[in-house]
N, C-alpha and C positions, 0 to 999 in steps of 0.2 A: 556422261550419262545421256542416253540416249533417251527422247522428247516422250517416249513412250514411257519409260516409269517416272513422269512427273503426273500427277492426278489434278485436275480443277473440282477442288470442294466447293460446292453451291448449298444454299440453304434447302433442306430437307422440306420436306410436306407440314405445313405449318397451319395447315387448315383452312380457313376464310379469311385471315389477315395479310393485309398486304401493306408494303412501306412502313417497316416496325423497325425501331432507332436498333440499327448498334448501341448497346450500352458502353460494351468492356471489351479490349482484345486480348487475351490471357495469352496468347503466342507472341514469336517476334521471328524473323526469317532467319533459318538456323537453329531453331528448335525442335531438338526432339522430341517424340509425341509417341504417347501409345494408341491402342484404338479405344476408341470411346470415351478417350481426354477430351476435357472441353480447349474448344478454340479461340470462340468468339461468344458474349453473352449477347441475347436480343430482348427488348419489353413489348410486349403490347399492353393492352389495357385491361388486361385480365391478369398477367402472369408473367416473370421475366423464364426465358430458357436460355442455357447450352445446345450450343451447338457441338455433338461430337466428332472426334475423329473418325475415319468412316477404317483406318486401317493401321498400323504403327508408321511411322515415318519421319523425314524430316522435312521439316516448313520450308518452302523455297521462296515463296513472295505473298506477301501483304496485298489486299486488292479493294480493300475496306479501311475506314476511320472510324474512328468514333464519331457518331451522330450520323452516319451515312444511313440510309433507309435501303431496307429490302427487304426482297419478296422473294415466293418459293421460285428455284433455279437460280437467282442470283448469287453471283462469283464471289467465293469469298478470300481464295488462298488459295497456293497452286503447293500439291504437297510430294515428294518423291517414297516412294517405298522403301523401307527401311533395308530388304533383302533386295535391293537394287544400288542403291544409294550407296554412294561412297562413306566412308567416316569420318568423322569432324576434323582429325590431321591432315586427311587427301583432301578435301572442300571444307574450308575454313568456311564459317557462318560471315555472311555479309554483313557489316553495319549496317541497321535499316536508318532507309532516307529518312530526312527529317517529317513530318507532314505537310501534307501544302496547305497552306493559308485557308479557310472555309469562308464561300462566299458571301458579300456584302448582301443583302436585301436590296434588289431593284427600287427604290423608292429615292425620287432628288432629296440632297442632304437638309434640305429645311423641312422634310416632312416629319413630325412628331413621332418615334418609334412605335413600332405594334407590340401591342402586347406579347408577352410570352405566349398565353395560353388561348390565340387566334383560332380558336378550331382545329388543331394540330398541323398549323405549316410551322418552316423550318425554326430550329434554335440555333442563335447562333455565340457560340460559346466557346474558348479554346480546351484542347485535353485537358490540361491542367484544371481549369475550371470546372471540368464534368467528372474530372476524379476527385476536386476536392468535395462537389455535390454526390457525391456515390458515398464517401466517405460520413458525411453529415446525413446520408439519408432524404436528402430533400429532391423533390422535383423541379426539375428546372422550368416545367411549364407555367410553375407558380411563380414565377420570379421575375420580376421586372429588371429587364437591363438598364443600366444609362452609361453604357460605353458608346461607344461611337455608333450611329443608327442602330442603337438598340441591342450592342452585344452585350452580352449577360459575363460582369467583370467577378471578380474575387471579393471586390468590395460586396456588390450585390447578395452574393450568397453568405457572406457574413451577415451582413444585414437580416437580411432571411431568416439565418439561424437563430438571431438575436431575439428578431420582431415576429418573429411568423407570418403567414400569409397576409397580404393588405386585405382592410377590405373589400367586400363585396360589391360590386356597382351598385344602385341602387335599382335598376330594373335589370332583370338576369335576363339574355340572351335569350329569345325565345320564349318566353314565359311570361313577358307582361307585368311583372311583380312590381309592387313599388315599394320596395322594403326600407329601412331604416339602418342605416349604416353598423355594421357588427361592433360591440360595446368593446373599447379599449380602455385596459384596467390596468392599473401598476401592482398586480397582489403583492410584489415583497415588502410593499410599506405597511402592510397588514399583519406582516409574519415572514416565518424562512421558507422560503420555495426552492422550486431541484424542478429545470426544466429535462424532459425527456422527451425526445426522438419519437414518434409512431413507425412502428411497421412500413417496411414498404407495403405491402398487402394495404395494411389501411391507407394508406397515403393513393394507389392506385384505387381499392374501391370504393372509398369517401363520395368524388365524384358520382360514379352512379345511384349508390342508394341514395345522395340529396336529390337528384335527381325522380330516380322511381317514386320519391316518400310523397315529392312535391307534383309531379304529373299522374300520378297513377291515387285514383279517389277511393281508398282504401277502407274495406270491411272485414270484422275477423266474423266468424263463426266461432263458438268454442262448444264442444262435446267428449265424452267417455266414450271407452271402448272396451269391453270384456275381455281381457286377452287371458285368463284363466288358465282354460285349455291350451289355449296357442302356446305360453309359457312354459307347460310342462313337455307339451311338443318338441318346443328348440331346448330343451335341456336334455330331452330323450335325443334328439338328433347328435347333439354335442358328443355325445355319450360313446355313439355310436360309427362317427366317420371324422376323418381329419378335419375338414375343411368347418371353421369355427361358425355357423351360425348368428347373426346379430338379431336385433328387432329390427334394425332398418332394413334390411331384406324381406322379412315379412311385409315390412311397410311398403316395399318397392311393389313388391308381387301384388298387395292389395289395390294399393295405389292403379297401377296399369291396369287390372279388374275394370277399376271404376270408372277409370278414365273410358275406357270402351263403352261404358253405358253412357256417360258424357262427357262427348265431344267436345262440346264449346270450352271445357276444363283445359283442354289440349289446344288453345287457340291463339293465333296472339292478332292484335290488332292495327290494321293497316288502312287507313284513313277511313273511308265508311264500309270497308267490309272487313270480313274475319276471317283469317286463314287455318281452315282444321286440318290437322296435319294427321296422315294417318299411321305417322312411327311415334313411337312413344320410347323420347330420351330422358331419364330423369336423373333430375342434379339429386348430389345431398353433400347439403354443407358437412365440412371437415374443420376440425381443429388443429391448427397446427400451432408450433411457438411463432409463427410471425403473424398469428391471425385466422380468419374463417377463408376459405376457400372452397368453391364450390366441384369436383371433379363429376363428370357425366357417367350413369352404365346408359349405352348406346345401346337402341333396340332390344329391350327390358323385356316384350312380349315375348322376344323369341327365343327369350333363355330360363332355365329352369333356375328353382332356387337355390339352389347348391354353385350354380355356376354366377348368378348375380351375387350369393353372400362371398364365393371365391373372390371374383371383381371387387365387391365393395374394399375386401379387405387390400388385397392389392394399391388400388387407387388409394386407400388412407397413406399406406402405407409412402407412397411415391409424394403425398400431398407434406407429411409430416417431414422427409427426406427435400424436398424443395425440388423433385424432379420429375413434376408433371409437365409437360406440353403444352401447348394452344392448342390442340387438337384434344387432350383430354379434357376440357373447361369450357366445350362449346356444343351448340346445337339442343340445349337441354329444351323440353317440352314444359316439365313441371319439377319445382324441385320443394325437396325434403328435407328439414330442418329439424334434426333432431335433438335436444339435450337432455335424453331421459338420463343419460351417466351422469348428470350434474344435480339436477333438480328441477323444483317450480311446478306449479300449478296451471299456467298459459300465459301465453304472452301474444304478440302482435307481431310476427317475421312478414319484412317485405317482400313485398314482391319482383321476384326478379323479373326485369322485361329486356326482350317484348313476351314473357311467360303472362296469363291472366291470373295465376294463383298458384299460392305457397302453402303446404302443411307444412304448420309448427307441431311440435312432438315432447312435451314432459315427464318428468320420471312418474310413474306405475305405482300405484298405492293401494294395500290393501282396504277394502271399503266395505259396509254393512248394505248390502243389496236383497231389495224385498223381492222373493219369488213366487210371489201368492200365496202365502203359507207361513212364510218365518225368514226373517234377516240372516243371509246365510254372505260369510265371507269372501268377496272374488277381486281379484289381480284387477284393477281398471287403470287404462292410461288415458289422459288428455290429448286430447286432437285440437288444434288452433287454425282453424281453414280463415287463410287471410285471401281476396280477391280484388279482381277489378271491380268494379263498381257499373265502368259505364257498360262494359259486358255480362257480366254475371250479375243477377237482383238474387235477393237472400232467399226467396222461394226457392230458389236452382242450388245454392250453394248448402240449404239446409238438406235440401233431397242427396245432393252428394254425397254428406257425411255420414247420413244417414246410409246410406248404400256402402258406403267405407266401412263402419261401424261393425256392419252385419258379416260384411266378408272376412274382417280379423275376427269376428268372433267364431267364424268356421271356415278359417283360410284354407282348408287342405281340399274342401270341396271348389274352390276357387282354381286349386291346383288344376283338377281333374280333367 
């Protein structure tokens, strides 16, 4: 086999993350592969992905561990073409080498282990250990080792699964708190309990919304919207072209509207100044079975409604399937939270940051609305404008919704 049909797979366009763990090697050298098999799994703190194959082939060499970090261009496998390649009887598959040892932590052997979850430097843990944590679901960042300078043993992550997270220091990182150690309870001596696993999803975004909830000084707004008309509108649309129509398209479209009238909406906050951004990316949470995650439509202005309700549905689709990207989960301006499929009357969704504000969205009820004349029945949905505080005051965030309000209620001249 000639050096030309063996390929070096490097990690694809992954967007603004950099140094994101190998989780999983789903190959071994000597493995045959179609195109667009996964190879290698990677997490960042958004979202775990696949890596695929970029062609059919067969694996020639491992160039990765588990726990190894990388970033886009980094090496990950060297792969030969499958119409190049000889067959498994002419090139027998190599036993892959064992793995090499993962290094110690530089610190002399009398220094007190670091924590696992140090600001994300390394974890050090063997395969086995990080497949029996993939297995259980747990994070390793949460886990305190006490192997040797702090490796994270088998013991440990039993324990883990056992006990849960320890807890919390009593001053958090950054934040000055002087909180009161988290309450440890024995419920089974009360009754029969059945412990259960959380999502990775939550387990990855627990962290930041404790976060957001606790730094970002949180105000909701709540208001009605006339969507009457609008309603008969996407039913007539529906009606009439393939591509399904939702409300949160409407929302999307109205949304970008408003946001053009105000900026600061579209801001995020960066020690005494504000950075207004002039593209307008908007998230909206998804449900999926392992949880809420958020997918982006990128540059919202510049697309019509038919082609952002295309997208949304797309994106759901990929978020429910577990096969969205780091690239599709990032860059949002203002995101959208809708659960009018469910129910509720308002609620208080946070704020993602560094975004300054989130609309919440519940389900559409018909309602007795005075028209100067007589209570005539109309479609109204609830709006939940949650904000920053130290940027946005309620005078600003009232005018918003107000200008929101008005646009769903005659979204098509918005179109125009």
């Amino acid at each position: 086999m000639s050096a030309t049909d063996v390929i070096s797979v490097e990690v694809p366009d992954i967007g603004d993350f950099a140094d994101v763990p190998v989780i999983e090697i789903l190959v071994a050298a000597g493995d045959t592969v179609g195109v667009d098999d996964p190879l290698v799994t990677l997490e960042s703190d958004k979202a775990t992905m696949d890596v695929p194959a970029p062609f059919a082939g067969i694996v020639q060499e491992l160039r990765v561990q588990i726990g190894d970090r990388v970033s886009e261009g980094s090496l990950l496998l060297t792969l030969a073409r499958s119409d190049g390649a000889p067959s498994a009887a002419a090139a027998p598959a190599a036993e892959p080498e064992p793995a090499a040892p993962e290094p110690e932590p530089a610190a002399p052997a009398a220094a007190p282990a670091a924590p696992p979850s140090n600001g994300g430097g390394p974890i050090y843990a063997s395969p086995a250990v990080r497949r029996l944590a993939r297995e259980r679901g747990i994070d390793l960042r949460q886990v305190h080792g006490t192997g040797r300078k702090g490796r994270i043993i088998k013991a440990d992550v039993e324990e883990f699964a056992t006990k849960g997270a320890p807890a919390p220091a009593a001053t958090a990182a950054g934040l000055g708190l002087d909180l009161p150690p988290w309450p440890t309870v024995d419920f089974s001596k009360f009754g029969e309990i059945q412990r259960v696993e959380r999502s990775r999803i939550q387990k990855i975004s627990a962290p930041n919304l404790a976060r957001n909830w606790v730094m970002i000084p949180h105000v909701t707004h709540n208001d009605e919207a006339d969507i009457t008309d609008l309603e008969a509108w996407r039913k007539r649309l529906n009606s009439e072209q393939d591509v399904k129509v939702t409300m949160v398209a409407f929302l999307v479209v109205a949304s970008v509207a408003t946001l053009r009238e105000f900026p600061i909406f579209n801001s995020s906050l960066d020690g005494g100044e504000l950075i207004l951004k002039r593209y307008y990316n908007i998230g909206f949470a998804a449900d999926t079975p392992g949880g809420l995650i958020v997918p982006v439509i990128k540059n919202a202005d510049e697309k019509g409604l038919l082609e952002i309700a295309g997208e949304l549905g797309e994106l759901s689709s990929k978020a429910r399937a577990g096969k969205l990207g780091p690239a599709d989960l990032q860059g949002s301006t203002f995101t959208i939270s809708s659960l009018g499929g469910i129910g509720g009357t308002s609620f208080t969704p946070i704020v993602n940051a560094p975004e300054v504000a989130i609309l919440g969205v519940t389900r559409a009820a018909m309602k007795p609305v005075w028209d100067g004349a007589a209570f005539v029945p109309r479609l109204m949905v609830p709006l939940s404008l949650s904000y920053d505080h130290r940027v946005i005051d309620g005078a600003a965030a009232a005018r918003f919704v107000v200008h929101l309000v008005r646009v769903l209620s005659d979204l098509r001249r918005a179109l125009l």
